[in-house]
C-alpha positions in Angstrom: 84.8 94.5 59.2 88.0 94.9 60.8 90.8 92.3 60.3 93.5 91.4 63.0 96.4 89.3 62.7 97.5 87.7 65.4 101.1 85.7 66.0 101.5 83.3 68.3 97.8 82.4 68.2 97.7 78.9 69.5 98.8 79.9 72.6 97.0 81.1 76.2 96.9 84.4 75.0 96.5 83.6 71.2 93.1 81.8 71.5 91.4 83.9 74.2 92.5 86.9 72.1 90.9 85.4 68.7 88.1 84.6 70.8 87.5 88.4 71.7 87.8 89.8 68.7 85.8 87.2 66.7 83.1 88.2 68.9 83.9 92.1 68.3 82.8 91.0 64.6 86.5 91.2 63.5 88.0 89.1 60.7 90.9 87.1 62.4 94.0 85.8 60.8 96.3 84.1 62.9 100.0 82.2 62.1 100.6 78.9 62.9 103.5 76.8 62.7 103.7 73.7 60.6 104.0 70.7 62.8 103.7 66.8 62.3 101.4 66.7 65.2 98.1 69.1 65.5 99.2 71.7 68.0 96.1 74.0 68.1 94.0 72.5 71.1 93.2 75.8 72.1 91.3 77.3 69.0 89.8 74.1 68.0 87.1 75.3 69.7 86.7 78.4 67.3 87.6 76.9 64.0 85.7 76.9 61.1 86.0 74.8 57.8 87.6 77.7 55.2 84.9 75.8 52.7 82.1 76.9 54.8 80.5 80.5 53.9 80.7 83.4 55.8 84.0 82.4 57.6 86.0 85.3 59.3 88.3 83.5 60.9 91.3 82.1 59.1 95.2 80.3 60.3 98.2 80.7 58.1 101.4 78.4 58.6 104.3 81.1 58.9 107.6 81.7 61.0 109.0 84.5 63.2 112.3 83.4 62.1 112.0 84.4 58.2 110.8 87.9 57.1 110.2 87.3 53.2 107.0 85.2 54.9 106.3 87.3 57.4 106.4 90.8 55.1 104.2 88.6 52.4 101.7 87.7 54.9 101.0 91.1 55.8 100.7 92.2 52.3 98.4 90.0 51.6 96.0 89.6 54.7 96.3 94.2 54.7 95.1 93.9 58.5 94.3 96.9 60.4 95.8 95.5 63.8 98.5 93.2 64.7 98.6 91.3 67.7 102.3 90.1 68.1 102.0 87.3 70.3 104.0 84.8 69.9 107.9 84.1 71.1 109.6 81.7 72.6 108.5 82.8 76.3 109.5 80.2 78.7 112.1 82.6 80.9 113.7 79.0 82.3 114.0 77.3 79.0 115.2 80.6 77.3 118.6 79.9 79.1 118.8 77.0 77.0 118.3 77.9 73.7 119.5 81.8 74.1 120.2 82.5 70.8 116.7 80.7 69.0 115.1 83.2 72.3 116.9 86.2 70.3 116.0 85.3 67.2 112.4 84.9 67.7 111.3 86.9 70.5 113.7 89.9 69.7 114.0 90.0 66.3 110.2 88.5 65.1 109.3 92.0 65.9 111.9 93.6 64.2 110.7 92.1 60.9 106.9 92.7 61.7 108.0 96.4 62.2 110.1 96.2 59.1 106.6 94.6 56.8 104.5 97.4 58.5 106.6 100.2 57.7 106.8 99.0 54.0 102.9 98.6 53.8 100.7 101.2 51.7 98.0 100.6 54.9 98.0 102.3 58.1 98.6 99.8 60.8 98.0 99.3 64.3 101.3 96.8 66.0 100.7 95.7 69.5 103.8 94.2 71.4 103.3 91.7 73.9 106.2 93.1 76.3 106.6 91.2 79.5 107.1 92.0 83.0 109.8 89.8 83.3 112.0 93.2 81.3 111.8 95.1 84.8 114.4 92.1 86.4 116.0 93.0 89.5 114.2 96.9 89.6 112.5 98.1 92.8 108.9 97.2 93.1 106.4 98.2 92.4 107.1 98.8 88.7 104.9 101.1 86.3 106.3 102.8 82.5 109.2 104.8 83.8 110.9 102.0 86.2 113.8 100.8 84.6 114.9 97.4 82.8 116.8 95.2 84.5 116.6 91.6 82.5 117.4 88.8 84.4 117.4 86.2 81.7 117.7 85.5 77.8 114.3 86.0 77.0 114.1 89.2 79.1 116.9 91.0 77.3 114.8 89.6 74.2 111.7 91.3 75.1 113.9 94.5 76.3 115.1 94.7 72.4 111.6 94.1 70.9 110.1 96.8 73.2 112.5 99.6 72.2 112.3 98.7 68.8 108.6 99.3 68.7 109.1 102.9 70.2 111.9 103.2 67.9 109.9 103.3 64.9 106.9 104.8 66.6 109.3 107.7 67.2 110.6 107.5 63.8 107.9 106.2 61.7 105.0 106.9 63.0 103.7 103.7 63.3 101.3 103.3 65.8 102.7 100.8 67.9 101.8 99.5 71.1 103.8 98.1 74.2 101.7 96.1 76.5 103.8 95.2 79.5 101.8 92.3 81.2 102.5 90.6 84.5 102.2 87.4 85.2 98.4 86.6 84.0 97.1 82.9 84.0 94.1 80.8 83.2 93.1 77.0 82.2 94.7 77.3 79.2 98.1 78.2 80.7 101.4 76.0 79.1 101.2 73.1 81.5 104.9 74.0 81.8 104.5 77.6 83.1 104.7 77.5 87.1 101.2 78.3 87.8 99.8 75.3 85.6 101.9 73.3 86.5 101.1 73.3 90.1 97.5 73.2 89.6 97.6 70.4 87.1 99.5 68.2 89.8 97.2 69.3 92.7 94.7 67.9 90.5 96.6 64.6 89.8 97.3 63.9 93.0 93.7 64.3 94.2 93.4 61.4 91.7 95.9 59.5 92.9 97.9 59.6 89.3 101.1 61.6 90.8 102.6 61.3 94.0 104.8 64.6 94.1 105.2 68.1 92.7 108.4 69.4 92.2 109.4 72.7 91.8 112.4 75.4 92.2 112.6 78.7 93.9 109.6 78.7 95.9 110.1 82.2 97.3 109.6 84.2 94.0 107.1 86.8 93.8 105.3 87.7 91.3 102.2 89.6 90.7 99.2 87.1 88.8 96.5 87.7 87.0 93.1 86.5 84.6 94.1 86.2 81.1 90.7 87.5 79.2 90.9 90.4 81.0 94.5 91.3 79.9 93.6 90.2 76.2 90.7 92.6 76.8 93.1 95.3 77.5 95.1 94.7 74.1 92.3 95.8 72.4 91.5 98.6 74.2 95.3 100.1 74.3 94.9 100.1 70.1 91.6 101.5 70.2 93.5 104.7 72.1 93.8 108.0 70.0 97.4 107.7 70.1 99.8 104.7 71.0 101.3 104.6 74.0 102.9 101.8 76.5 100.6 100.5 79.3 101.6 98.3 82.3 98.9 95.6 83.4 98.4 94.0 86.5 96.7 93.3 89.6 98.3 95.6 92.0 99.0 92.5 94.7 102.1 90.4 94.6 102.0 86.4 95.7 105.1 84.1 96.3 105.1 80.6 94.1 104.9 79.0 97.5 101.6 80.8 98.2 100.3 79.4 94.8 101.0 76.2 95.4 99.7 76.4 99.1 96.4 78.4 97.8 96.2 74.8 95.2 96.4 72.5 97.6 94.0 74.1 100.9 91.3 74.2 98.0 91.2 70.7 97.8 91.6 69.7 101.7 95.4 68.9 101.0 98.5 69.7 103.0 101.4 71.8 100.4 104.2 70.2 102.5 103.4 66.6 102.0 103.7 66.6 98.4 106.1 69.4 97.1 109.9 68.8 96.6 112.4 70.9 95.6 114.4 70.0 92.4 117.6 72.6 91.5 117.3 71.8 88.3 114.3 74.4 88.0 116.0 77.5 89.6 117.0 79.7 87.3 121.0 81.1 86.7 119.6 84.5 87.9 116.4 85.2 89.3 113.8 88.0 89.6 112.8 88.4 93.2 109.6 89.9 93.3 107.4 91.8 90.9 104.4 94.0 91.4 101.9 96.0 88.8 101.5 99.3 89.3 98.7 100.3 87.0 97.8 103.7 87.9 98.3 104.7 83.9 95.8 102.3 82.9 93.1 103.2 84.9 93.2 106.4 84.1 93.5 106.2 80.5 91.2 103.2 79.9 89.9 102.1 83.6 91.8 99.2 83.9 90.2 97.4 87.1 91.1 93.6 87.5 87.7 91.3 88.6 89.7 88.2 89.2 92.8 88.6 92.0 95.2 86.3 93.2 93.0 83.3 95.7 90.3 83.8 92.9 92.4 82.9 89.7 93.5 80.1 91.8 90.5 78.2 92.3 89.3 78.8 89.0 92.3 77.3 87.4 91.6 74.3 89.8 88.3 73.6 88.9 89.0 73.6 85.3 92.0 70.9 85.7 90.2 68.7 88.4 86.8 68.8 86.1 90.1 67.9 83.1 90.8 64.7 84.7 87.7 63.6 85.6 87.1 65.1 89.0 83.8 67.1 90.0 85.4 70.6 90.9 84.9 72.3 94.1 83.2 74.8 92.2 83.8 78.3 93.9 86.0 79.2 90.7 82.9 78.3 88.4 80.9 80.2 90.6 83.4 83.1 90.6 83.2 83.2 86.6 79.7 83.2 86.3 79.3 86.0 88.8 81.6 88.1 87.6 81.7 87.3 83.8 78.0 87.1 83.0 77.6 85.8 78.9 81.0 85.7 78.8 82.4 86.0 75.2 84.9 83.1 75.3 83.4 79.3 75.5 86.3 77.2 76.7 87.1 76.7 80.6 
């Protein structure tokens, strides 16, 4: 049995990702951090009482913040893969706090690298790289385009992708860059654009929110099905040698269009209820993004089933069956067609 650890695993990616694996047979650790209230909605699902037998899946309270945890945790757990997950990836709030951005999202993998390269085992590092790293460069963007961040947590992720090459290069460590676009599912941070727009469709269909407000509706970016993306982590460390993979759909969609794709599902005008509100445009922006996955597909057949109008409706269903509403239904239709005994049980 294979074990994975897996940072960052109580978020969207996190959980779907422990899903997967757990039903590849794998043993799954994952880090949590402590909290006063329970923050892990999303695996509750999968978890299983430690006192029970046969458990293979286990959480671990640790920080990206201190490497004597970090470099102890990997000692002890020996995992053949790590999924490096988690940062502090809100792009908006990351102007905020810039500094706590660089010190978890930059240097977190810095002291993963650091434990691995220490360890007596060979293991497998996947870097969750972002999109967001290619800024203001020319769509559409594949490996070679170059970075052009256009916020704190960008230039964060910039750091923690060439320091996994770097000690690929130099250490031979077989470590993984997955540069995802914008990918998206029920389980999305309600605070993430995408969410956030389907959650208020939703409560405004039940007459619990008047208005949606949101910033720079004119952004581009190029969205996407989360288990499919968390499918394609595995796949880029089960490669014969590590290399750096872009993922997306191919098709790029302004924030506008989600929002007006939300509300047309549900029989509702975008105009009447969306207002714009400065204080969510960003210092800089990034104008438009779009995947180009040629490298992928050829290496591993990367092929998106779910595209842009699809993802939308089945991120509506889910939060208009959330709050009580009976869902239109084409995106639960959409998943069982196209997913057929899917492997995650959520959504």
């Amino acid at each position: 049995m294979k074990k994975a650890l897996i940072t960052g695993i109580t978020g969207q990616d996190g959980s779907y990702l422990a899903e997967f694996l757990l039903s590849k047979n794998y043993e799954v650790h994952g880090i949590i951090r402590r909290a006063s209230t329970f923050n892990t909605a999303r695996i509750d699902h999968i978890y299983v009482d430690p006192h029970d037998t046969n458990v293979n899946f286990f959480l671990h309270y640790g920080d990206l913040s201190d490497s004597e945890q970090i470099s102890n945790m990997i000692y002890n757990i020996k995992p053949d893969e790590i999924y490096h997950l988690g940062a502090q990836s809100h792009v908006r709030v990351s102007f905020d706090v810039p500094e706590y951005t660089g010190n978890v999202t930059a240097l977190g993998t810095t002291r993963i690298l650091e434990a691995i390269k220490r360890s007596s085992k060979r293991v497998k590092f996947y870097q969750a790289s972002s999109s967001e790293m290619f800024g203001s460069s020319q769509p559409p963007q594949n490996e070679e385009s170059s970075f052009m961040p256009r916020s704190p947590y960008a230039c964060a992720k910039v750091y923690a992708y060439w320091m996994a090459k770097n000690y690929r290069d130099g250490f031979n460590i077989f470590a993984c860059n997955g540069i995802l676009f914008n990918h998206e599912s029920p389980r999305r941070g309600e605070t993430f654009v995408s969410r956030k727009i389907t959650r208020a469709v939703a409560a405004i269909l039940a007459k619990k929110q008047d208005f949606l407000y949101l910033g720079n509706l004119e952004a581009k970016r190029d969205w996407g099905y989360t288990p499919e993306y968390c499918e394609a982590m595995h796949k880029m460390l089960q490669q014969d040698n590590p290399e750096d993979f872009v993922l997306g759909t191919g098709e790029s969609h302004s924030v506008k269009e989600f929002a007006e794709e939300s509300f047309s599902y549900v029989g509702l005008r975008w105009q009447k209820y969306v207002k714009i509100d400065k204080r969510y445009f960003r210092p800089t922006e990034v104008d438009s993004l779009i995947a180009n996955v040629t490298k992928a597909k050829e290496k591993f057949n990367w092929k998106p089933k779910i595209i842009f109008k699809e993802l939308v409706k089945i991120m509506m269903d889910a939060d208009m069956r959330a709050l009580g509403l009976n869902p239109v239904g084409e995106g639960d239709k959409i998943l069982k067609e196209r997913f057929p005994g899917r492997w995650w049980k959520r959504d």
